[in-house]
N, C-alpha and C positions, 0 to 999 in steps of 0.2 A: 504493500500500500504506500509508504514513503516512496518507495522507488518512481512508482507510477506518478503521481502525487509531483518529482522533481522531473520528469520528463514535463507534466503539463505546463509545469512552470517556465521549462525551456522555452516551451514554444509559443507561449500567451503572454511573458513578459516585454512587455513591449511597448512604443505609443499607441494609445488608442485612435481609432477613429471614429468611433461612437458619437453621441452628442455629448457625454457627462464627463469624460475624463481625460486629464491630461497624458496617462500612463494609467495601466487597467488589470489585474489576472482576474479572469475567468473561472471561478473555482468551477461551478456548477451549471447547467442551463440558467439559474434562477439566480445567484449568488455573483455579488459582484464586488472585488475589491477593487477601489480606486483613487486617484487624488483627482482632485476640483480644481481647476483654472479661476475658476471664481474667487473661491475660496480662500486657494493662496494669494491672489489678486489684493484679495480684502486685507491678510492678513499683511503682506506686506506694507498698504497702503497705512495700518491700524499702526502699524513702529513708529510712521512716520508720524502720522497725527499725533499720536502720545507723546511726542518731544513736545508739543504747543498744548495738551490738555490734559499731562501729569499721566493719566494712567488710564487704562480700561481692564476689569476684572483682573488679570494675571499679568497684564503687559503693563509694566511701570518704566517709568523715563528713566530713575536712577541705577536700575537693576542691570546686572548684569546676566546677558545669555548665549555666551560661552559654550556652554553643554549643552544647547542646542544649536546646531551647524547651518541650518536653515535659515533661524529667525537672525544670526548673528552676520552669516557673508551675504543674506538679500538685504540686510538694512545698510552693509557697505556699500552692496551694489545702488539701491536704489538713493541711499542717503542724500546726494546732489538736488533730488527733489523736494527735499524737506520744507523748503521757503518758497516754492513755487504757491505764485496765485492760484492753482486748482487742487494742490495737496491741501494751502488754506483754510481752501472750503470745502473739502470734506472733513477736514478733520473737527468745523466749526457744525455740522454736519453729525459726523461721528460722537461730538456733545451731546449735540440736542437729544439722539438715539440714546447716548449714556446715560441721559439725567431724563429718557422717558422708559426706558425699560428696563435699568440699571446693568442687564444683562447684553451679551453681544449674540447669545442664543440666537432670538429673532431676526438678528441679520446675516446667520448662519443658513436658516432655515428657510428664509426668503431668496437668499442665494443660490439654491439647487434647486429651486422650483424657477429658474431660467435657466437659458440658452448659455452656451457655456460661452465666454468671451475669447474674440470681439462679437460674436452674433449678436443683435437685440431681440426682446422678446422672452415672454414665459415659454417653460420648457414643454409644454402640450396646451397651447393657445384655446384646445376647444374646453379646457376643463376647468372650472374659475378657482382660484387661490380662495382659500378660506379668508375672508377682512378679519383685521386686530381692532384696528379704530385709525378714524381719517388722519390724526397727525402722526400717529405710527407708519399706515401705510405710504402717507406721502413724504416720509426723510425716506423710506427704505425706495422709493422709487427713484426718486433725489441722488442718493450716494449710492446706486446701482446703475443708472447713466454715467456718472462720475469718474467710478469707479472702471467702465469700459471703457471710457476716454482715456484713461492711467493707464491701463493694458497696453493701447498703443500706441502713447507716448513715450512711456518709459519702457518700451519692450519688453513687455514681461514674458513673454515668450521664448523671450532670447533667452533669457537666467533661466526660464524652467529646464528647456533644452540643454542648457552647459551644465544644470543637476542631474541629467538626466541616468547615470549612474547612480547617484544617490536614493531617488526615490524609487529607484527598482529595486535596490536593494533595502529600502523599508518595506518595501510592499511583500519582499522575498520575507523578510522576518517575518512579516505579521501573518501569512499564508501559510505557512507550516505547522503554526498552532492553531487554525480557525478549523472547528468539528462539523467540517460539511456535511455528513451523514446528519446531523441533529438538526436542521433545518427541516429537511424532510423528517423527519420524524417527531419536531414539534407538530408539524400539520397534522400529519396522521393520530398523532396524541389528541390533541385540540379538536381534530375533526374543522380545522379550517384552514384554508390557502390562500396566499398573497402573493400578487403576481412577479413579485421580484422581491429581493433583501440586496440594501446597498451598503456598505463599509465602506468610509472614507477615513483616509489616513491625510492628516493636516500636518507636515511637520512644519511647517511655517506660524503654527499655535501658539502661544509664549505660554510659557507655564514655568513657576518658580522655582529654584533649584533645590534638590533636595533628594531622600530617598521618599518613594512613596507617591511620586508628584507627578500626577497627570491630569488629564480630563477627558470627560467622554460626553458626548451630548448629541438626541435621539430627534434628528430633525423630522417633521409630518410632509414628505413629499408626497403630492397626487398624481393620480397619474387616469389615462382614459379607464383602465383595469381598476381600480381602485388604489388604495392608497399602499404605498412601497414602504414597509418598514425598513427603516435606517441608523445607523450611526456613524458620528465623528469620534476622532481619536484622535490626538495629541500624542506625540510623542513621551515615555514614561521611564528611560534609561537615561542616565547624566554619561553626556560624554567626555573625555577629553580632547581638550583644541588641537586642531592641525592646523597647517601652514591654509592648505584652502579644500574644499569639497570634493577634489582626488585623493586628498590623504586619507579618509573615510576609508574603513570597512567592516564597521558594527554604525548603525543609525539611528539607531536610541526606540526601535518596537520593538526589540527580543525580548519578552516578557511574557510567557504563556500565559501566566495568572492574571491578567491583566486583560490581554487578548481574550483569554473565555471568559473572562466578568463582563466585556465593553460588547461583545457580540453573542454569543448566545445569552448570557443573561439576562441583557439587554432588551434584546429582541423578544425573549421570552414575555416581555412585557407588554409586546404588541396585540399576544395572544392575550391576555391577561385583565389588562386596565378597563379597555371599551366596555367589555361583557361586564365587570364586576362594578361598576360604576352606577349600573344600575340597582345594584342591591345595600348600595353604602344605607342609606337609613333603616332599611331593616334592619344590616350589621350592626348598626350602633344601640342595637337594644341591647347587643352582647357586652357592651364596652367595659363591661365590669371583670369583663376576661382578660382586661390587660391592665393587672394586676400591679401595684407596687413590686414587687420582688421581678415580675416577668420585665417590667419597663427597665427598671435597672441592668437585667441583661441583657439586654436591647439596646441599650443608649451609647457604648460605646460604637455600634455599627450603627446609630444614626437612623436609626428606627423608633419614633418620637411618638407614632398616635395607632389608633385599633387599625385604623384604614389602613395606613400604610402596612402594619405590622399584617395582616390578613394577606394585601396583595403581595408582598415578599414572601412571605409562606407558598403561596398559589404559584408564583413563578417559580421559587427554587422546587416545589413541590415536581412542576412539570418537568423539569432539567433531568430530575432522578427517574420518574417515570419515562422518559423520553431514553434514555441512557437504555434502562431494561427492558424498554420495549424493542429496541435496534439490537438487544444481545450484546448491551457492552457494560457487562457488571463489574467490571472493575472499574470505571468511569461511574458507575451507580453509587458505589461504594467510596468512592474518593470524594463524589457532591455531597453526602454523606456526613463526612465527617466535617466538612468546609460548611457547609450550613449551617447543620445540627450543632456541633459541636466548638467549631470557631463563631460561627453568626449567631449562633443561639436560637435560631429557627427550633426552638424544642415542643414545636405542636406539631411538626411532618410523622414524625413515627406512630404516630395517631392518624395522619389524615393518611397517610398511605395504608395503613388496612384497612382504612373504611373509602380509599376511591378504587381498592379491587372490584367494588360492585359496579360502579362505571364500565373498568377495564373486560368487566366480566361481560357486561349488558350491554353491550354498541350497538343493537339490532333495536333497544328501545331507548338507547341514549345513542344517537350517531354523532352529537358533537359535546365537547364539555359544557359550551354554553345550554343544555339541555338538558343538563345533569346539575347546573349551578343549584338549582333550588334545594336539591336532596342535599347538598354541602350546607348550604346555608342553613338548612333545616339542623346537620346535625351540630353547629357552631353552638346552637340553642341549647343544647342538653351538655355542653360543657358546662362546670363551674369552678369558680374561683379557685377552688382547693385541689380541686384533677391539676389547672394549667402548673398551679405554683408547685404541684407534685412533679411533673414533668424540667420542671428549671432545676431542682434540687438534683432529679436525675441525671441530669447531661450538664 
């Protein structure tokens, strides 16, 4: 399976010519890793503004980023633009976005729902972007003209091609540890299908130095088919400087643990959120279930409320079911311990002997969304002293 696995890679690493990527592997029919033209576009252009508006989320003016190759030789390359009257005003632009969304998400996620630059235009014209609100959508329409005039004034093109080494070989890291078999076999678990899954690798991301230190963020692209579950990645290894982007040969995604949290777990969310979303109020009759002692073991992973605590259980839930439904128990066995045991997810070994009746009954449950209710029904017959009996166990 690796063997075959680096034959594919031989022969799909490469430019893309698609509409999405700059450079693309092909894991699956469905499955697509790639970088954004856009994306880096933006990111490049976001260094520069940050000199004139201090900071955005992880990109700060006085920081150094060294250990990352990307954000450090394109803000050389591009730097000459810094005081251009159109870097200005985007970056005056890039504010107004900061201090209405606090986040640059938004204009993450606006950005791969178009045409990849120079093209104009959204990326399937007949199918309408979801509205945020009018002064939202009109800076992002704003600094995404902008931002295709930057493309081909400062030739971003050129720098991506002179990487073009570099970001083959992230794409090579990050492709060796994504569990393409679990894709398909979330569907078959779920009993639902989405017409593609996208992974974009951003090393042009800025993210602070340190061990531990990435980002990942689950853009809503539409598409004629319905909507493409996705993610972005940030680069998550610190590296050390070289002379320039041929000295390179680790590029800061070798990080499997990392890789399976930002892409299947991720995405396991896509199955996940929409369906259960509709049962949060009845959920919250349970809320007595998340207990002083269970929140404590929760809080250092950042799992704060029932809601959330319910849908992490449900995703990692599906990962382990999805694992032994494909026949890969030691993959079953490994989420396992990483959930249960590190996450503290300690109500799965309860819910997995009570979704073998699902697993059992597909002919009267064909999807999980069709089986939510009998879960939800049995959330109700938990009580406080079972869950906190459960924390004391694991």
């Amino acid at each position: 399976m690796k063997l075959l696995k680096a034959c594919v890679l031989a022969v799909l690493l490469a430019p893309a010519t698609g509409l999405r990527a700059q450079y693309r592997v092909k894991l699956s029919p469905k499955v697509n890793l790639e970088t954004s033209v856009n994306l880096e576009t933006y990111f490049f252009v976001e260094k520069l503004a940050v000199e004139h508006i201090g900071n955005y989320v992880f990109d700060n003016k006085d920081s150094n980023y060294d250990h990352q190759p990307i954000v450090r030789f394109a803000f050389q390359y591009f730097r000459r633009y810094t005081d251009s009257t159109y870097v200005l005003k985007m970056a005056e632009t890039i504010r107004a976005l900061r201090d209405h969304y606090y986040d640059n998400g938004p204009i993450m996620n606006y950005l791969l729902n178009q045409k990849p630059f120079p093209v104009a235009g959204p990326l399937y014209p007949q199918v309408a972007l979801p509205a945020t609100d009018r002064k939202g959508d009109s800076l992002l329409v704003a600094l995404t003209a902008e931002l295709r005039k930057f493309y081909v004034r400062a030739r971003v093109g050129a720098f991506l091609k002179s990487g073009a080494a570099f970001y083959k070989g992230a794409l090579g890291e990050v492709a060796k540890d994504i569990d393409v078999p679990s894709f398909r076999g979330l569907e078959q678990w779920f009993g639902q299908s989405f017409p593609a899954y996208r992974i974009y690798l951003v090393p042009s991301m800025p993210i602070t130095a340190g061990e531990d230190s990435y980002r990942g963020y689950g853009p809503g692209i539409v598409s004629p088919s319905g909507p493409v579950p996705a993610m972005i990645m940030s680069s998550s290894k610190m590296l050390p400087l070289q002379q320039n982007l041929s000295g390179y040969h680790h590029y800061g995604f070798d990080n499997p643990g990392v890789t399976h949290m930002l892409t299947k777990h991720e995405i396991g969310h896509s199955f996940v959120n929409p369906i259960l979303e509709k049962y949060f109020d009845e959920l919250d009759r349970d809320s007595a279930l998340f207990t002083p002692k269970f929140k404590a073991a929760l809080a250092p992973v950042y799992i704060n409320s029932w809601r959330i605590c319910i849908i992490e259980h449900l995703v990692r839930l599906g990962e382990i079911r999805t694992a032994l439904s494909i026949g890969n128990t030691i993959e079953a066995e490994r989420l396992r311990k990483v959930h249960i045991g590190e996450y503290k997810c300690v109500l799965i070994p309860l819910m997995e002997a009570e979704i073998v009746k699902y697993e059992k009954n597909r002919s009267r449950y064909p999807t999980f969304e069709s089986y939510l209710p009998e879960l939800v029904a049995w959330f109700h017959q938990l009580t406080p002293e079972k869950v906190d009996q459960q924390v004391d166990l694991w």
